[in-house]
C-alpha positions in Angstrom: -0.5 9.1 -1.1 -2.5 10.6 -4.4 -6.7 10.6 -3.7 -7.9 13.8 -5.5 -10.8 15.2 -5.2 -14.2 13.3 -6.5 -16.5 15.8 -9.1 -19.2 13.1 -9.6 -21.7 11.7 -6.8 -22.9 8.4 -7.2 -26.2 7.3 -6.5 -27.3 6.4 -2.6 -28.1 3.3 -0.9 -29.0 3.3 2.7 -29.0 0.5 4.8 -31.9 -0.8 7.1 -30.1 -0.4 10.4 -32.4 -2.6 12.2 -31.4 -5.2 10.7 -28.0 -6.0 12.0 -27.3 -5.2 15.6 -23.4 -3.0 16.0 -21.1 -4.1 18.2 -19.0 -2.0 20.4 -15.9 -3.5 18.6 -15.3 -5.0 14.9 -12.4 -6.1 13.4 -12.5 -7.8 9.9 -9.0 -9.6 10.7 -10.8 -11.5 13.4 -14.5 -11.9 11.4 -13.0 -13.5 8.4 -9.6 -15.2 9.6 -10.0 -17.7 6.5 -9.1 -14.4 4.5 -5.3 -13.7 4.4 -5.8 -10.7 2.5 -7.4 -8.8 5.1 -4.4 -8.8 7.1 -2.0 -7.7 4.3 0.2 -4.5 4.5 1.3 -3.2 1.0 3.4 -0.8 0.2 3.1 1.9 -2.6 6.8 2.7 -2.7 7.8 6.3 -3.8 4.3 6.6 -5.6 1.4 8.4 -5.3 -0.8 5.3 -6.1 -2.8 5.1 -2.4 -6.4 5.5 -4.4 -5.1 2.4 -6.4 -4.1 0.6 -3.3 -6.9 0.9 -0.9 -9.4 -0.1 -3.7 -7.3 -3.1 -5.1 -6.9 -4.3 -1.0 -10.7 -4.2 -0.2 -11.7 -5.7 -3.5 -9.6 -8.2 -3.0 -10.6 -8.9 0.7 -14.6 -8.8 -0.5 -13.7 -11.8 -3.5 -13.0 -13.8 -0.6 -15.4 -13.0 2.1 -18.1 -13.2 -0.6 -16.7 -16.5 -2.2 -16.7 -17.8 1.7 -12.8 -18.1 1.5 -13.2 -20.2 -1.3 -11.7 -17.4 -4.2 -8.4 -15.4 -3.0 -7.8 -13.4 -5.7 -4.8 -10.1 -5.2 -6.1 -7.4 -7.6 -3.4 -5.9 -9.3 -2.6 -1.9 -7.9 0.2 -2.0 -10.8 -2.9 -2.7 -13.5 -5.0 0.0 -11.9 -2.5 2.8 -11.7 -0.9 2.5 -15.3 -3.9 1.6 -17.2 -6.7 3.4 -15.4 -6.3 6.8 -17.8 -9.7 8.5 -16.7 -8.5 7.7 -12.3 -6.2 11.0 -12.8 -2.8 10.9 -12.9 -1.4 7.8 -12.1 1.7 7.8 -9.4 1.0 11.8 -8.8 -2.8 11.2 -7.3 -6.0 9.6 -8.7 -10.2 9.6 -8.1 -10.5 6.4 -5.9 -14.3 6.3 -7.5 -12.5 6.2 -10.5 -10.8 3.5 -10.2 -14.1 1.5 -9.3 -16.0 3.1 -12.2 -13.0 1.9 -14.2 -13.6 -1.6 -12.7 -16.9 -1.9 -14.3 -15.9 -1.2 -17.3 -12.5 -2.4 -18.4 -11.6 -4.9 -15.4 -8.4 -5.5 -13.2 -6.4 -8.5 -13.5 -4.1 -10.1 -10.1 -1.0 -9.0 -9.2 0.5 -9.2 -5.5 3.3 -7.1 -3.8 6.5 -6.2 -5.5 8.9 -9.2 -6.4 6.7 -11.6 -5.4 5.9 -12.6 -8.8 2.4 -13.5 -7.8 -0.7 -13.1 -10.5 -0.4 -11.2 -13.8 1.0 -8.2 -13.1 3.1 -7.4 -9.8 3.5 -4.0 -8.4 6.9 -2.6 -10.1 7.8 0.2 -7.6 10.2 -1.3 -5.1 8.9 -0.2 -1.5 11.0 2.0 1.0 10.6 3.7 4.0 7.8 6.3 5.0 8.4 8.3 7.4 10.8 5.9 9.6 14.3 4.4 10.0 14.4 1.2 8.7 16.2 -1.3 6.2 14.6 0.1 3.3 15.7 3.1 1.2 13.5 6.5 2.4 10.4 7.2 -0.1 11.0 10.1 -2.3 8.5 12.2 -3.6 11.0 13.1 -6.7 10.5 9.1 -8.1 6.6 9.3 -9.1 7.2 8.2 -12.6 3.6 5.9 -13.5 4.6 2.6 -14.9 3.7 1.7 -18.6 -0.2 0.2 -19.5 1.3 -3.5 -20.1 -1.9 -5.2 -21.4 -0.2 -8.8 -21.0 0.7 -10.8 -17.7 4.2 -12.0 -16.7 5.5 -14.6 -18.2 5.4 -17.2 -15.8 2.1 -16.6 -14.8 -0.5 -19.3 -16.9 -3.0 -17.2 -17.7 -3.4 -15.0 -20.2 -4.4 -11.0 -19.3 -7.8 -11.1 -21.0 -9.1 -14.1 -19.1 -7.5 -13.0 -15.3 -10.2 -9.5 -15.9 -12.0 -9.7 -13.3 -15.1 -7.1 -13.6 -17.4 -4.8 -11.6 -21.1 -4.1 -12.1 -22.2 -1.2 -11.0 -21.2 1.6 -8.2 -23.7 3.4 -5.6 -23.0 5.7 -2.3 -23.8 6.1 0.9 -24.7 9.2 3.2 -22.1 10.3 5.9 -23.1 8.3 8.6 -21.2 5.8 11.6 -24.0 3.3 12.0 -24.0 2.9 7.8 -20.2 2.4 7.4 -20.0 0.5 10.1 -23.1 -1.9 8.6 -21.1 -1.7 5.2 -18.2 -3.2 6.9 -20.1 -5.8 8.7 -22.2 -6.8 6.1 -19.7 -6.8 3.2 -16.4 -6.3 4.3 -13.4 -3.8 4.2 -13.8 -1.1 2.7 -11.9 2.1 1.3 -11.7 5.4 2.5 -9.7 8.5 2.2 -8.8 11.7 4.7 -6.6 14.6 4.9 -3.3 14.3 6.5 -1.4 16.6 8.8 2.0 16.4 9.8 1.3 14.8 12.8 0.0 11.6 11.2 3.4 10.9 10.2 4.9 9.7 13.0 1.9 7.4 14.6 2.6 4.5 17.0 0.2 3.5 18.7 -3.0 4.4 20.0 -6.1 6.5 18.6 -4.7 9.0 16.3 -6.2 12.7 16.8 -5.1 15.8 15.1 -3.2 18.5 17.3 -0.9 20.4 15.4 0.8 20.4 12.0 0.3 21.7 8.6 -2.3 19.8 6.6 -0.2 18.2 3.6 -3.3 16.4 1.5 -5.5 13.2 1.1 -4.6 10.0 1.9 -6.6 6.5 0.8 -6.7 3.4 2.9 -8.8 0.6 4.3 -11.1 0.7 7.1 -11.3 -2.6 8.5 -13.5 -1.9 12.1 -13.8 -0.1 14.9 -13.5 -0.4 18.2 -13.1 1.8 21.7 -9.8 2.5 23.6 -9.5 4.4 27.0 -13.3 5.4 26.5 -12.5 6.8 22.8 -14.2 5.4 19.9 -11.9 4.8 16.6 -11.9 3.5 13.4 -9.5 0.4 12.2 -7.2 1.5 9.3 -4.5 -0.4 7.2 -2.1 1.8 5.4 -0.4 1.5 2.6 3.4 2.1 3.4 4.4 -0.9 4.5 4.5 -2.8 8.2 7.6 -0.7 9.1 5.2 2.6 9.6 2.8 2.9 12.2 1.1 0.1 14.0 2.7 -2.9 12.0 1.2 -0.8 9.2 -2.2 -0.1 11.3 -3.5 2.8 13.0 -7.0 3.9 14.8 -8.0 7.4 14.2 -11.3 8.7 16.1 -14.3 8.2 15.1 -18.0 9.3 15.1 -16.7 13.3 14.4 -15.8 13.0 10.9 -12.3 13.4 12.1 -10.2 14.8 9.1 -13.1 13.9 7.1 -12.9 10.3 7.6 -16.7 9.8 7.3 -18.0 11.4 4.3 -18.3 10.9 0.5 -19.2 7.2 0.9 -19.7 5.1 -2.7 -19.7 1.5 -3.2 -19.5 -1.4 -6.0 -21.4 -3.9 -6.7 -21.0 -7.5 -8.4 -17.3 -8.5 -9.5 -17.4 -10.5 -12.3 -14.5 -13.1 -14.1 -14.6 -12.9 -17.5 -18.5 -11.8 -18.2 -19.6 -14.3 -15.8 -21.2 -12.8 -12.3 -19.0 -14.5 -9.5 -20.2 -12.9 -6.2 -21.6 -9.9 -4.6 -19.2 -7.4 -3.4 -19.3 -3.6 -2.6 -17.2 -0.9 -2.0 -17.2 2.1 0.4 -15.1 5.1 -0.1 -15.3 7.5 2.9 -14.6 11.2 1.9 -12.2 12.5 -0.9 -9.5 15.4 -0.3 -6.7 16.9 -2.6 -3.1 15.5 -1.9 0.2 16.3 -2.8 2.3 13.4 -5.3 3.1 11.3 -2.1 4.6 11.6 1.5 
């Protein structure tokens, strides 16, 4: 975990909500199957880096929706979290606007999952376990050391790290509202978000997620992906970032339309990824409201 609080509101957009008629239930997985990404599980490792991750993961899933599957590029969460100076502080929490703002101006190159040596720079923090028994070493929170700003990709990769930038454009926000995320989503894509966490998050399985008791231990950012209804509750579609082990093969649903641990607030988007100065596609981004988190759990 790591999404600090936000100081700076961006402007708003508001969508025309006659435009596009909401479904009862949306899933992106299911929308844009020709989009692997979507259906990725990452894993921040004993890192503070979620408001790295869930921005990286739904830029990457809007490249390909808006390239119509024909551009699947992995935005590097290593790049982001050790170069981004001005998204906070690195593997101990960060502004997820931030890290779109930063975006815009300096670019992100690729990078996929830890030791998979895919794009220019790879994640470097090896993943482990979050809150379960499993194969993997248990996260600890005493590990949070930021990797160092390598302005160069690996060496096996053929392009070089100024030409794999891909660029924002421009950032904007939306009001708290269901019917706008959810035309966000269906318009555009994924999209990230952030909430507070109590204790009793930490041991989902299955079903829609509800707070009932627990002490509240920060923010979290992830990636909304839909909604949907279950035994007459309404939820929203999450992927988190601590690997498939956790959770719901890495999913989980919390409720939705109550602002639930302030799941549907602070919304802000980007616009226009570019490649190298050159305007690609649209794409936008949604970050639903911002809270203060400890380095990680």
């Amino acid at each position: 975990m790591g999404a600090l609080p936000e100081d700076k509101k961006l402007p708003q957009l508001e969508h025309s909500l006659f435009d596009v008629p909401i479904p009862d239930n949306f899933d992106s997985r299911d929308e844009w199957p020709h989009c692997p990404t979507i259906r990725e599980i990452r894993d921040q490792g004993s890192c503070g880096s979620c408001w790295a991750f869930g921005a990286v993961e739904a830029m990457s899933d809007r490249v390909c929706i808006h390239s119509n599957a024909t551009v699947h590029f992995r935005f590097s969460a290593d790049d982001l979290v050790s170069c981004c100076y001005t998204c906070g502080m690195g593997c101990n929490g960060g502004f997820p606007g931030a890290a779109w703002s930063y975006w815009v101006r300096k670019g992100l190159v690729s990078g996929g999952r830890f030791g998979s040596n895919q794009g220019c720079r790879p994640y470097e923090i090896a993943p482990c376990e979050h809150h379960v028994n499993g194969t993997r070493p248990a996260c600890s929170g005493d590990d949070n050391k930021t990797p160092k700003c390598h302005k160069e990709c690996e060496s096996s990769y053929p392009i070089p790290y100024k030409q794999d930038l891909h660029y924002g454009k421009k950032s904007y926000s939306l009001r708290n509202n269901v019917a706008q995320i959810q035309t966000e989503i269906m318009i555009n894509g994924p999209v990230e978000g952030a909430f507070t966490v109590y204790e009793d998050l930490l041991h989902y399985k299955t079903g829609v997620y509800q707070h009932v008791k627990g002490a509240e231990l920060g923010g979290h950012a992830i990636r909304i992906l839909g909604w949907g209804v279950e035994d007459n509750t309404p939820y929203w579609l999450i992927a988190n970032s601590w690997n498939s082990d956790w959770g719901d093969n890495g999913f989980f649903k919390i409720l939705r339309g109550q602002d639930h641990c302030g799941i549907e607030g602070h919304i802000s988007h980007q616009i226009v990824p570019k490649r190298s100065g050159l305007v690609l596609f649209l794409d936008f981004y949604l970050l639903v409201k911002l809270t203060i988190v400890p380095n990680n759990l």
